[in-house]
C-alpha positions as semicolon CSV with decimal commas, in nm:
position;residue;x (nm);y (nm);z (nm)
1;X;-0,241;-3,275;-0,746
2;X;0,093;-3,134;-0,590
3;X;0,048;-2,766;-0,492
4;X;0,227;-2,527;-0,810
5;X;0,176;-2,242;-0,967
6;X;-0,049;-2,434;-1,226
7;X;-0,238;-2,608;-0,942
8;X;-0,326;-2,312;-0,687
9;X;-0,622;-2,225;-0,602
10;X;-0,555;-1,819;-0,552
11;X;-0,408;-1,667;-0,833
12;X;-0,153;-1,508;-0,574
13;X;0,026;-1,815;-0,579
14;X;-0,036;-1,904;-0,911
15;X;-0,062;-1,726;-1,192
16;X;0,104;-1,411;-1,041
17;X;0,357;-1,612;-0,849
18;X;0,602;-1,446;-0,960
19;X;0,473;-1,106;-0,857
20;X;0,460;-1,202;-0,535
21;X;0,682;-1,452;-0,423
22;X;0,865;-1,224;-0,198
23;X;0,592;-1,185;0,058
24;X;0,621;-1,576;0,136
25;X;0,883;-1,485;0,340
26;X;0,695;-1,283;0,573
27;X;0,301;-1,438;0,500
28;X;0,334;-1,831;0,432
29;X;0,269;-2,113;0,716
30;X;0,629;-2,111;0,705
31;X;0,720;-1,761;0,787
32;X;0,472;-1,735;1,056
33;X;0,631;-2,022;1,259
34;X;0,909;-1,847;1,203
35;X;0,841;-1,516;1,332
36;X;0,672;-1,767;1,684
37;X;1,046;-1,893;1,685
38;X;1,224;-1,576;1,669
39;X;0,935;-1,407;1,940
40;X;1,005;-1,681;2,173
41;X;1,317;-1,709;2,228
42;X;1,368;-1,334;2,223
43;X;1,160;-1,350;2,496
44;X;1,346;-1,646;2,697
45;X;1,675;-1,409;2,635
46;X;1,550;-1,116;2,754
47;X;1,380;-1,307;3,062
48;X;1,736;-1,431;3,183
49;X;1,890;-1,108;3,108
50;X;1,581;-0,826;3,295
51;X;1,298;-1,074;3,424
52;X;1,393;-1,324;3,600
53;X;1,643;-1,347;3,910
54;X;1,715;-1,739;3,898
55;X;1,762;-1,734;3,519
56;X;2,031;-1,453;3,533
57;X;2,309;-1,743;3,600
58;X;2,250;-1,817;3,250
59;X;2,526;-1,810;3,008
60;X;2,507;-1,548;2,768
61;X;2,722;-1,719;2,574
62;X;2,462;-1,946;2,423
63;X;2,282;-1,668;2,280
64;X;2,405;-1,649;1,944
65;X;2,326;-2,030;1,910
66;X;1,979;-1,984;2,025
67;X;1,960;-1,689;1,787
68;X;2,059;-1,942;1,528
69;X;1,728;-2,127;1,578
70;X;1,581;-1,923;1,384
71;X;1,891;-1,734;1,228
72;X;1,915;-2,065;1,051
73;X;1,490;-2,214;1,060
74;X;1,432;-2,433;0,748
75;X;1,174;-2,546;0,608
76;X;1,231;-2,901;0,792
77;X;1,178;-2,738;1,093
78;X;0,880;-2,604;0,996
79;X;0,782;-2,949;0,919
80;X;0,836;-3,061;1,267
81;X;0,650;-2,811;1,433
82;X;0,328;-2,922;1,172
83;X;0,356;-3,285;1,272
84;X;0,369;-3,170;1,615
85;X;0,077;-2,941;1,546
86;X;-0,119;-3,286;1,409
87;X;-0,052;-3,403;1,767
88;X;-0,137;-3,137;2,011
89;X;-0,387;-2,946;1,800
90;X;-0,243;-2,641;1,924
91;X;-0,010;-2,435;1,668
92;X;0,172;-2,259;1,963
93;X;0,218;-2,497;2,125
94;X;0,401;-2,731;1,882
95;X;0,622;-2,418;1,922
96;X;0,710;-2,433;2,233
97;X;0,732;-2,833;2,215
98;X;1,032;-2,763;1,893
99;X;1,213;-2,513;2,140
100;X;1,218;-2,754;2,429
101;X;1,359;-3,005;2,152
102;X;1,614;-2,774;2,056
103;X;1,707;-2,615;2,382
104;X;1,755;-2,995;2,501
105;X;2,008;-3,091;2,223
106;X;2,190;-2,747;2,331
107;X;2,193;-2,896;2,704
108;X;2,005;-2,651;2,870
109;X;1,766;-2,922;3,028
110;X;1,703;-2,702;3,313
111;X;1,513;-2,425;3,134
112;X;1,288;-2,575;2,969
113;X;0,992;-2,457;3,152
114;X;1,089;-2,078;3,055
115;X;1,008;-2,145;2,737
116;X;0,706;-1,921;2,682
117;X;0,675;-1,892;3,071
118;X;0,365;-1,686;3,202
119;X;0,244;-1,625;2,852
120;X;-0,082;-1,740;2,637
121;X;-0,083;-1,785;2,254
122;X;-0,177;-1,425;2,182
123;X;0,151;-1,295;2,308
124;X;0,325;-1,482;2,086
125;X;0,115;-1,439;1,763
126;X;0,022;-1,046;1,834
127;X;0,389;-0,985;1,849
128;X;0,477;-1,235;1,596
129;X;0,234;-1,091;1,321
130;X;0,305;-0,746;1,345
131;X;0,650;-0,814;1,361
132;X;0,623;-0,938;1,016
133;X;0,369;-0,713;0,894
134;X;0,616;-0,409;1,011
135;X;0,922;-0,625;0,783
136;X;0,694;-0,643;0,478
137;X;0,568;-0,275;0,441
138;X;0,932;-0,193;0,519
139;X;1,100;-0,393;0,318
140;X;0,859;-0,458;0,049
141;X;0,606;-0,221;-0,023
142;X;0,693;0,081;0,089
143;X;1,025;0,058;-0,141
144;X;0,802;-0,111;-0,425
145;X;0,578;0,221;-0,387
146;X;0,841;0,424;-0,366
147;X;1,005;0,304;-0,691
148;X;0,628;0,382;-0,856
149;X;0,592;0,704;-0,739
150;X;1,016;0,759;-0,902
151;X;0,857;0,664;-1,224
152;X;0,536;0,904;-1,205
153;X;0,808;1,162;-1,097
154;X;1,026;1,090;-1,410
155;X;0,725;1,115;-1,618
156;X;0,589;1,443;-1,458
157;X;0,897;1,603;-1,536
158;X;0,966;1,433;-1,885
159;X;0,626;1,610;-1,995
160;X;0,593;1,937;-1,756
161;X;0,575;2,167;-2,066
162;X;0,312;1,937;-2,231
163;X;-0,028;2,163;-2,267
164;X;-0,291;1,945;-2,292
165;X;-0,676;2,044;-2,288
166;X;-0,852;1,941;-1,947
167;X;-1,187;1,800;-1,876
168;X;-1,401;1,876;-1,581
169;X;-1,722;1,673;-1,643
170;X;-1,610;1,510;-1,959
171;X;-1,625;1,840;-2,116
172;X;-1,320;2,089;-2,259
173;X;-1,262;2,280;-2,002
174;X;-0,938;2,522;-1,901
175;X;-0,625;2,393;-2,062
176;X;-0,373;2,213;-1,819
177;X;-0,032;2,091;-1,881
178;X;0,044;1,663;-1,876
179;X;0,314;1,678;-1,672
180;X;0,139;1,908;-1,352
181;X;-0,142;1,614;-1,417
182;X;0,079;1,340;-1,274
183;X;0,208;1,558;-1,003
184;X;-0,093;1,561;-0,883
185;X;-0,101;1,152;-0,817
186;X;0,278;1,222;-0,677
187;X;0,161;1,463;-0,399
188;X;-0,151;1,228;-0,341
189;X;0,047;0,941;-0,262
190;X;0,336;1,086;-0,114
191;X;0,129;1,298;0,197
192;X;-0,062;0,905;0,242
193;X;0,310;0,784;0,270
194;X;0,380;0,997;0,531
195;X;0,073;0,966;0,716
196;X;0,090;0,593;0,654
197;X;0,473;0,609;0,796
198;X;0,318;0,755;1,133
199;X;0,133;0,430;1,228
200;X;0,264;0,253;1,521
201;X;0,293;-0,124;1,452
202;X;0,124;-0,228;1,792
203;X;0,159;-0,563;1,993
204;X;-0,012;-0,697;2,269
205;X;0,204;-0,864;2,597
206;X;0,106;-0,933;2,888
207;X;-0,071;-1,272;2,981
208;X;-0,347;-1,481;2,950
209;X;-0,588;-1,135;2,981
210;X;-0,349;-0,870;2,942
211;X;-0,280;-0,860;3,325
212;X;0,054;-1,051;3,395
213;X;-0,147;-1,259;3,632
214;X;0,087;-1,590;3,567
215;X;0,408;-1,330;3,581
216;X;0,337;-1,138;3,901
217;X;0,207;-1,458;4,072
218;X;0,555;-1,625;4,010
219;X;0,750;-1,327;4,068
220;X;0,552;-1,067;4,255
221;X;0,892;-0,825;4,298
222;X;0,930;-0,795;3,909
223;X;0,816;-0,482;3,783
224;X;0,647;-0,706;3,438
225;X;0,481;-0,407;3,293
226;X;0,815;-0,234;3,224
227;X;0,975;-0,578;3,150
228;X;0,725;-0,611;2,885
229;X;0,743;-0,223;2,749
230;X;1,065;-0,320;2,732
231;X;1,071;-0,619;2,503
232;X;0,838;-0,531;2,296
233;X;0,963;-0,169;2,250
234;X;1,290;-0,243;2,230
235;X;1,375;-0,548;2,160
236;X;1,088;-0,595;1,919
237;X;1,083;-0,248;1,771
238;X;0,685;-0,274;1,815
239;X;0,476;-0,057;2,065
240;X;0,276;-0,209;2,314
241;X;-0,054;-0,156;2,416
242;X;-0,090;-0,071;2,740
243;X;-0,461;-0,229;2,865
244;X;-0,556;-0,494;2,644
245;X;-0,788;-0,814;2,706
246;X;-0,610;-1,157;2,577
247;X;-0,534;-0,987;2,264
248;X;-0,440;-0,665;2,080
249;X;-0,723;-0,427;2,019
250;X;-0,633;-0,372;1,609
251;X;-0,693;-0,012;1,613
252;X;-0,379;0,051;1,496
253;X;-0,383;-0,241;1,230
254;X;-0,685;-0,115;1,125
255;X;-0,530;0,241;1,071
256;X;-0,265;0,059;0,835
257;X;-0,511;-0,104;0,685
258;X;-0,789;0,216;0,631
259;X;-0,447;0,381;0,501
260;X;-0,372;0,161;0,228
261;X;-0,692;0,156;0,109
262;X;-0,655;0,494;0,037
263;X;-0,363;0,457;-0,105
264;X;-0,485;0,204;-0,356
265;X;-0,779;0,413;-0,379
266;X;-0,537;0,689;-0,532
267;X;-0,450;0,425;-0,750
268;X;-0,747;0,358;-0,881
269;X;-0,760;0,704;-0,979
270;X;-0,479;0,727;-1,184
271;X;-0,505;0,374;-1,340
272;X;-0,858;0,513;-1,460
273;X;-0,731;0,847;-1,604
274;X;-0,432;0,682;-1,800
275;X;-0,683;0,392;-1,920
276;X;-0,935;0,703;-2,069
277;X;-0,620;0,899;-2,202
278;X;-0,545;0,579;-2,406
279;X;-0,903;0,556;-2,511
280;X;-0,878;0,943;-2,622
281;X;-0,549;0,841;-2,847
282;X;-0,372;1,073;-2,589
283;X;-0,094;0,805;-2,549
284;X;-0,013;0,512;-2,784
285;X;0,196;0,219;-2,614
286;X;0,488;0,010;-2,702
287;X;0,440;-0,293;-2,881
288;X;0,615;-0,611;-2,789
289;X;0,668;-0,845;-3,098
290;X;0,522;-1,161;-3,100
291;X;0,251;-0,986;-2,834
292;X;-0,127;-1,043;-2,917
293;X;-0,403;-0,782;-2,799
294;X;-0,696;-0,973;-2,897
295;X;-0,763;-1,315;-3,035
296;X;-1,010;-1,153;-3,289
297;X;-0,877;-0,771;-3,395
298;X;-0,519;-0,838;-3,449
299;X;-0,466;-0,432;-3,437
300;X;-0,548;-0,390;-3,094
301;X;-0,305;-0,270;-2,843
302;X;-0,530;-0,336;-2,558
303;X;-0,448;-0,119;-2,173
304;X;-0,446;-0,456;-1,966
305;X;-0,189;-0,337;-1,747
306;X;-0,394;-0,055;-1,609
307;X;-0,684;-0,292;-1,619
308;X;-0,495;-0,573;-1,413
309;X;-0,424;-0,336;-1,160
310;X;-0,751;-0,141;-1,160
311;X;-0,927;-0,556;-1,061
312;X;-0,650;-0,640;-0,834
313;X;-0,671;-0,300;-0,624
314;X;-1,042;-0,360;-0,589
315;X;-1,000;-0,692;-0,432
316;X;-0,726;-0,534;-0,168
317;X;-0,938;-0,255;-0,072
318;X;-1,238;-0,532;-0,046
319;X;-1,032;-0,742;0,186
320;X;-0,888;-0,415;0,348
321;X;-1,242;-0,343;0,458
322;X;-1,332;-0,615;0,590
323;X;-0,961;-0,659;0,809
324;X;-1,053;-0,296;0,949
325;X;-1,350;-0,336;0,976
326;X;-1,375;-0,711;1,213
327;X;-1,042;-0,687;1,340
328;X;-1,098;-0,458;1,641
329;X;-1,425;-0,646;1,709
330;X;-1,390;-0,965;2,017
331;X;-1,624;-1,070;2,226
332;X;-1,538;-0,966;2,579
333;X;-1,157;-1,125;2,644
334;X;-1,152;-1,291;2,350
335;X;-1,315;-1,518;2,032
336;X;-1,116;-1,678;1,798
337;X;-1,251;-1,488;1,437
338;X;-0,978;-1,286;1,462
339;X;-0,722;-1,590;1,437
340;X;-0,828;-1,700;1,104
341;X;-0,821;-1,358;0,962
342;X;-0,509;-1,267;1,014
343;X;-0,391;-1,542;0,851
344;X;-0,498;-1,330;0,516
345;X;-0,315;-0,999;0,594
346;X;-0,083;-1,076;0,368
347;X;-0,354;-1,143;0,089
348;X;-0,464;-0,763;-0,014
349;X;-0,079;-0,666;0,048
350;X;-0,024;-0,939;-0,256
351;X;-0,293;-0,811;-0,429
352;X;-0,153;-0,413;-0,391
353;X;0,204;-0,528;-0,475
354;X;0,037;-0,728;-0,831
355;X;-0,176;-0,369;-0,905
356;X;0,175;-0,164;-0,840
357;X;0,428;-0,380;-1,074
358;X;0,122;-0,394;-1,321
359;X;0,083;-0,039;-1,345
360;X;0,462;0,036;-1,331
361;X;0,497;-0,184;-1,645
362;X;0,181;-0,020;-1,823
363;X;0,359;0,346;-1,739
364;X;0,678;0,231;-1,918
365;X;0,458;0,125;-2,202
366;X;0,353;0,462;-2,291
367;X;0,419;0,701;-2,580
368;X;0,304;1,037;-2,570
369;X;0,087;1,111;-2,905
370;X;0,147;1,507;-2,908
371;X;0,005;1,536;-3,229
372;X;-0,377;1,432;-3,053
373;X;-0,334;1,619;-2,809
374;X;-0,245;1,934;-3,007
375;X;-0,514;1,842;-3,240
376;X;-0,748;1,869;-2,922
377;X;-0,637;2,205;-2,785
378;X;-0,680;2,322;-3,182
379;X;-1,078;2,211;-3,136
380;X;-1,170;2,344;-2,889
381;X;-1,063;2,736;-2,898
382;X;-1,399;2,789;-2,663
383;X;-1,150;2,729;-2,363
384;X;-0,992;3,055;-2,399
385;X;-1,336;3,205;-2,303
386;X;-1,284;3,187;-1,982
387;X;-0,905;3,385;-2,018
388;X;-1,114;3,609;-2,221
389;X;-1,345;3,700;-1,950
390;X;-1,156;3,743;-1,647
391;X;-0,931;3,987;-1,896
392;X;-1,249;4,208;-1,958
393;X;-1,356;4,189;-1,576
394;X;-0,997;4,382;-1,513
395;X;-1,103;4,629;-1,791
396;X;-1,411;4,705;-1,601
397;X;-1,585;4,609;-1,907
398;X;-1,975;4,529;-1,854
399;X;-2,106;4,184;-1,824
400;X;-1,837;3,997;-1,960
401;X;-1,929;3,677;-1,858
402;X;-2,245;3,682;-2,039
403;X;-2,100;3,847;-2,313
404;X;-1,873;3,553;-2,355
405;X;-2,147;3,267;-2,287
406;X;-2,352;3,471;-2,597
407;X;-2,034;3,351;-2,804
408;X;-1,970;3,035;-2,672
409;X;-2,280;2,818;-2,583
410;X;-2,338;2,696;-2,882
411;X;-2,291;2,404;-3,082
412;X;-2,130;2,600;-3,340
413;X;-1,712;2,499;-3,369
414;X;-1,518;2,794;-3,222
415;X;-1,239;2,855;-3,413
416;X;-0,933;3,118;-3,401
417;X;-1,112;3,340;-3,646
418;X;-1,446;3,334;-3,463
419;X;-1,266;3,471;-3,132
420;X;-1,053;3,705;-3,317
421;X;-1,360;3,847;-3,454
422;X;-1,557;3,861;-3,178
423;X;-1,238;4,065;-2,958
424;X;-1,253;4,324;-3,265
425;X;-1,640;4,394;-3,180
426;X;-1,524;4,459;-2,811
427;X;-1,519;4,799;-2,692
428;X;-1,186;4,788;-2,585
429;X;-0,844;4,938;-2,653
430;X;-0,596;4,792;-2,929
431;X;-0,372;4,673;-2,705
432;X;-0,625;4,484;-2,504
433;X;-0,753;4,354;-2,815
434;X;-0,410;4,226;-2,914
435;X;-0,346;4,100;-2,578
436;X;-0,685;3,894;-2,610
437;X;-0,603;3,763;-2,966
438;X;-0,232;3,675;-2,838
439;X;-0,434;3,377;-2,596
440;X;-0,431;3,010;-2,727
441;X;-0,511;2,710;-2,620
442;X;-0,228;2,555;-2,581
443;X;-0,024;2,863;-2,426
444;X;-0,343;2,929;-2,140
445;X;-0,228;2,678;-1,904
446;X;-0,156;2,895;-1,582
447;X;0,123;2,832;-1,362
């Protein structure tokens, strides 16, 4: 069968296609020879321009048409350099093999041999890969989380004045307000935003074991550690490590990757909170005609949003783990485990982006039900107990904590009347009484 939506064997690229087509561009075979492309002849610019003295002849001219490589890289090309792959059984090497094709058919016979001159395959892919990794959180998920955390901040406002009765332990417990609820979940993510924003995106350069030995043997008056803080810092917009072995260490990846998780961690959290609300009759949610629930109880408006994203967060923060966890782990200069790993970075970021559109759509889904949640405040008058308390501690009264718990622990319903006539037995003034009896439920909610 021909690879489709229908026909793949990860749901990524198949039933949730859609979700997350845009990260093809950064995490498919394709974009990955891309990225190689766009790394190495970066590199052979910059080497004619600061690294090389017999290259600096070169015409700067041609530039913008060797920029066009992969300005202009198709899917053809990417073709190419997989037949060539077949061939040489070397993936970086059918790279270099396409640009000596292409540099030939721009006449620059002459150069050929600096293409990827002095450099082994990890220069190419551990600037290559972050490269892209550093595009898609820019230009995909951190927008995409940004647009979630808009939506929990339209919410949290929409229902700021919202009192609604909390639970610590599953149990009624001092009344809170809705909207402060979801602030909470803005201020979460939003400080792991800005710690996640502080990250370098780190590349290794510098040879077959991290020591320019091909570079400085060719060209011993070349200063090649600044040449190669240089492109990668500025030309590549990464940071380089400074001592590495033939490949980058992936502390920093690792960082990204322990950051996210909390991230998705967070959302978790709130996916699990809005799914029990539902449960509670806190919030109903829209229904779309023609929509079924379940195939057997045609009433049910089930949460599957907040479910979908609840699964597909897990299986990020699974494969999260495990990229932190064996990335920064080579034997001596270097084994191969990590190379077929980071072919899956961009799995868990697919995963995230599902869980964040999911739980975007589920959020516009809901509909406050004040009426249960008023309801709830009216059942459970105990709550005030606690305003009740720390009123009579002021007073000076005596014990008022455990004059309070005689009242309350109980499995007795406390109602308005019970706690109005249990303030008229304190020995307090009027006005104290009146300011006790003026507490509700629904108007203790703090600040």
């Amino acid at each position: 069968m021909s690879l489709s939506p229908l026909t793949a064997v990860s749901p990524i690229d198949g039933r949730y296609h859609n979700a997350t087509q845009e990260l093809s561009d950064y995490f498919s075979e394709y974009a990955l020879i891309k990225y190689r492309v766009f790394v190495e002849i970066e590199y052979f610019i910059t080497l004619c321009n600061k690294g090389i003295p017999q290259l600096r002849h070169f015409d700067g001219s041609l530039n913008d048409k060797l920029r066009d490589i992969y300005k202009h890289f198709s899917l053809e090309d990417a073709q190419w350099i997989k037949g060539k792959e077949k061939e040489t059984n070397h993936d970086v090497k059918a790279v270099e093999y396409f640009l000596k094709d292409r540099f030939e058919a721009l006449g620059l016979v002459d150069s050929l041999e600096f293409i990827h001159f002095g450099l082994t395959s990890q220069d190419i892919n551990n600037t290559a890969i972050p490269y892209s990794w550093k595009e898609a959180l820019t230009n995909i998920y951190i927008p995409q989380l940004n647009s979630f955390v808009t939506e929990l901040e339209q919410l949290a406002t929409e229902w700021a004045t919202v009192p609604m009765l909390a639970r610590t332990h599953g149990q009624p417990a001092s009344p809170t307000r809705l909207g402060k609820e979801i602030k909470v979940f803005v201020e979460r993510i939003g400080n792991q935003i800005q710690g996640l924003e502080t990250i370098p995106y780190a590349a290794k350069f510098g040879g077959a074991t991290g020591n320019f030995n091909a570079h400085k043997v060719a060209y011993p008056d070349t200063d090649w550690v600044a040449f190669g803080n240089m492109f990668v810092n500025e030309t590549l917009g990464l940071q380089r490590s400074q001592t590495t072995t033939q490949i980058e260490h992936y502390d920093h990846f690792a960082a990204h990757c322990d950051a996210l998780k909390r991230i998705n961690t967070i959302l978790i959290d709130l996916c699990r909170d809005v799914w029990t609300y539902i449960s509670m009759d806190y919030f109903k949610q829209k229904i779309t005609k023609g929509q079924i629930g379940s195939s057997a109880m045609p009433h049910k408006v089930n949460p599957i949003d907040f479910e979908n994203a609840e699964g597909n967060l897990g299986m990020a923060n699974a494969l999260f783990e495990h990229l932190a966890a064996k990335l920064p782990i080579s034997r001596l200069q270097r084994d191969l485990t990590d190379s077929t790993v980071l072919r899956n970075i961009g799995v868990p970021l697919a995963h995230t982006l599902i869980a964040i559109k999911s739980t975007i759509r589920g959020l516009k889904k809901l509909i406050l039900n004040e009426s249960v949640l008023k309801a709830d405040l009216e059942q459970n008058w105990a709550v005030v107990a606690e305003a009740i308390q720390t009123i009579l501690r002021r007073e000076g009264y005596p014990k008022p904590y455990e004059t309070l718990k005689e009242l309350t622990r109980t499995n007795e319903a406390i109602t308005q009347e019970a706690i109005a006539a249990f303030v008229d037995t304190l020995n307090v003034s009027d006005a104290v009484k009146a300011e006790l009896k003026a507490i509700t439920p629904w108007s203790y909610t703090g600040v």
